[in-house]
C-alpha positions in Angstrom: 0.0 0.0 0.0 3.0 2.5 0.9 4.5 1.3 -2.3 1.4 2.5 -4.6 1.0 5.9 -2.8 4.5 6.6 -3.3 4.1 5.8 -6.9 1.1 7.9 -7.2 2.6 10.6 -5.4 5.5 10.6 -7.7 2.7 10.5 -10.9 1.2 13.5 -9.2 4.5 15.4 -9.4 5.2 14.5 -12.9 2.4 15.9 -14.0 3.0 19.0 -11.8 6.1 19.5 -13.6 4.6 19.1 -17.1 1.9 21.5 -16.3 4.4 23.7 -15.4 6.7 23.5 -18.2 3.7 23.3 -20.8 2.7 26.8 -18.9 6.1 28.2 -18.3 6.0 31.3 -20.0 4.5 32.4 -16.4 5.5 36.1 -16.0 4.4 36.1 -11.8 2.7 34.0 -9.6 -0.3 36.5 -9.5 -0.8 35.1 -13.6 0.3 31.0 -11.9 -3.9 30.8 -11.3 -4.7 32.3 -15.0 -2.2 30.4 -17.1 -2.9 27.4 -15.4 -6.6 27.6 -16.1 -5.8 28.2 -19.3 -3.7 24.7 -20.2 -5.5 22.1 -20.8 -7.3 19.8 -18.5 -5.3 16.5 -18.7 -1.9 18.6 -18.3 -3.2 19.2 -14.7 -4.8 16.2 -13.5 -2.9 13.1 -13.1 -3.7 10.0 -15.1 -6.2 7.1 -13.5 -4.3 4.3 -11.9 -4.6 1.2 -13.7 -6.2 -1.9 -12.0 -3.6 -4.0 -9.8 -5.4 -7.6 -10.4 -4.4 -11.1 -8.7 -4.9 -13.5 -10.8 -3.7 -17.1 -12.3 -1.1 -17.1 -15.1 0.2 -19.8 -17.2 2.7 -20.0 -20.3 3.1 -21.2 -23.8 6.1 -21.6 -25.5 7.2 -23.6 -28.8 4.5 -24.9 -30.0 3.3 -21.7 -30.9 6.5 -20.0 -31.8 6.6 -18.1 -35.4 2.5 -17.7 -35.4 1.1 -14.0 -35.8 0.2 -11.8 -32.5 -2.6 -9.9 -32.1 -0.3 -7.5 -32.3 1.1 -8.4 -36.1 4.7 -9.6 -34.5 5.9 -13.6 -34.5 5.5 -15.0 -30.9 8.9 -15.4 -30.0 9.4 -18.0 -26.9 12.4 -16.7 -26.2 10.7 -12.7 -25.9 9.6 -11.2 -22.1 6.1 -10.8 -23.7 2.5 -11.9 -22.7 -1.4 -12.1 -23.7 -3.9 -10.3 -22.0 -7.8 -10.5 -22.7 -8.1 -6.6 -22.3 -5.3 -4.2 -21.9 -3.8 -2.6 -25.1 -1.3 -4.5 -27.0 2.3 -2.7 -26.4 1.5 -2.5 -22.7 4.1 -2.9 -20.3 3.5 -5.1 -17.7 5.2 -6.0 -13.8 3.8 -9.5 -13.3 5.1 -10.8 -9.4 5.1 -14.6 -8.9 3.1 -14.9 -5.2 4.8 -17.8 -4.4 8.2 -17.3 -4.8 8.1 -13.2 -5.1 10.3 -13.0 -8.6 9.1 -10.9 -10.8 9.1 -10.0 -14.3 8.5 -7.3 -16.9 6.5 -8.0 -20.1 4.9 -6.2 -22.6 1.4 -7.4 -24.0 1.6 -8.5 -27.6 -1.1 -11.2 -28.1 -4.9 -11.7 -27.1 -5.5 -14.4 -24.3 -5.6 -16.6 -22.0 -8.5 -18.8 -23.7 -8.1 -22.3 -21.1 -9.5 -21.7 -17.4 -10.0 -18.7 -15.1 -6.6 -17.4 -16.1 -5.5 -13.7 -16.3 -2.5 -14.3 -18.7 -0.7 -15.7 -20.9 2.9 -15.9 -20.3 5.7 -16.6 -23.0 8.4 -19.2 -22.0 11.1 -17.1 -21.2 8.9 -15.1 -18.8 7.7 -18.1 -17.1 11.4 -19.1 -16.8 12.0 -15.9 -15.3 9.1 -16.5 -12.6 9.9 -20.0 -11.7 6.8 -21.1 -12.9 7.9 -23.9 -16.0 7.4 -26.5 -14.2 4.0 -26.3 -12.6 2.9 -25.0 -15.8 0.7 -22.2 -13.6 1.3 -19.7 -10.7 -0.7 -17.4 -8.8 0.1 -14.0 -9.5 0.3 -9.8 -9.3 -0.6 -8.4 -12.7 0.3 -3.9 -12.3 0.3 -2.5 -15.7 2.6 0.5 -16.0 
């Protein structure tokens, strides 16, 4: 929970800073108020926080190596990539192994899982990563970045 706030916290003063230096022909601080109500809305406001979901994961490897992605690209076994039902394809993804805490980044490329109550779709090389070959599925942390 600390972790999250922090990160939000740290989204909230990115933003801050790009308001500012979208607005920085700011001659005063009397003229901070009207210049900033004058830039547009989503330079102020920070982004929504995407969902942080718990979930089952499983992989596929070989046996599917060299077919077309959702995404257009040849699934590569050997890539830190993944398939998601519903977030975007070219998003960046921590997944976190629960039971052994190693975790992983991966970037969505493919449409998935289709078998069980699974969230996603792991390639090999990711499940490697995780330490999850063997058992074929682990639960874990999805955050999307």
């Amino acid at each position: 929970m600390l972790r999250t706030s922090w990160a939000r916290s740290v989204r909230v003063v990115r933003v801050s800073f790009l308001a500012l230096s979208v607005c920085a022909s700011i001659p005063s601080a009397s003229a901070l108020a009207t210049e900033l109500a004058a830039c547009p809305a989503s330079a102020s406001t920070p982004a929504p926080a995407r969902k942080l979901v718990i979930g089952q994961a499983s992989w596929y490897g070989a046996q599917f190596a060299n077919r077309p992605t959702a995404s257009g690209t040849l699934f590569d076994p050997e890539k830190l990539t993944a398939a998601h039902r519903k977030l975007p394809l070219g998003t960046k993804v921590v997944v976190t192994n629960l039971h052994n805490g190693r975790s992983v980044l991966v970037t969505i490329n493919d449409r998935g899982p289709y078998a069980g109550n699974r969230e996603i779709d792991l390639s090999y090389r990711a499940a490697r990563v995780l330490g999850m070959v063997q058992r074929g599925v682990a639960r874990v942390k999805i955050e999307p970045l």
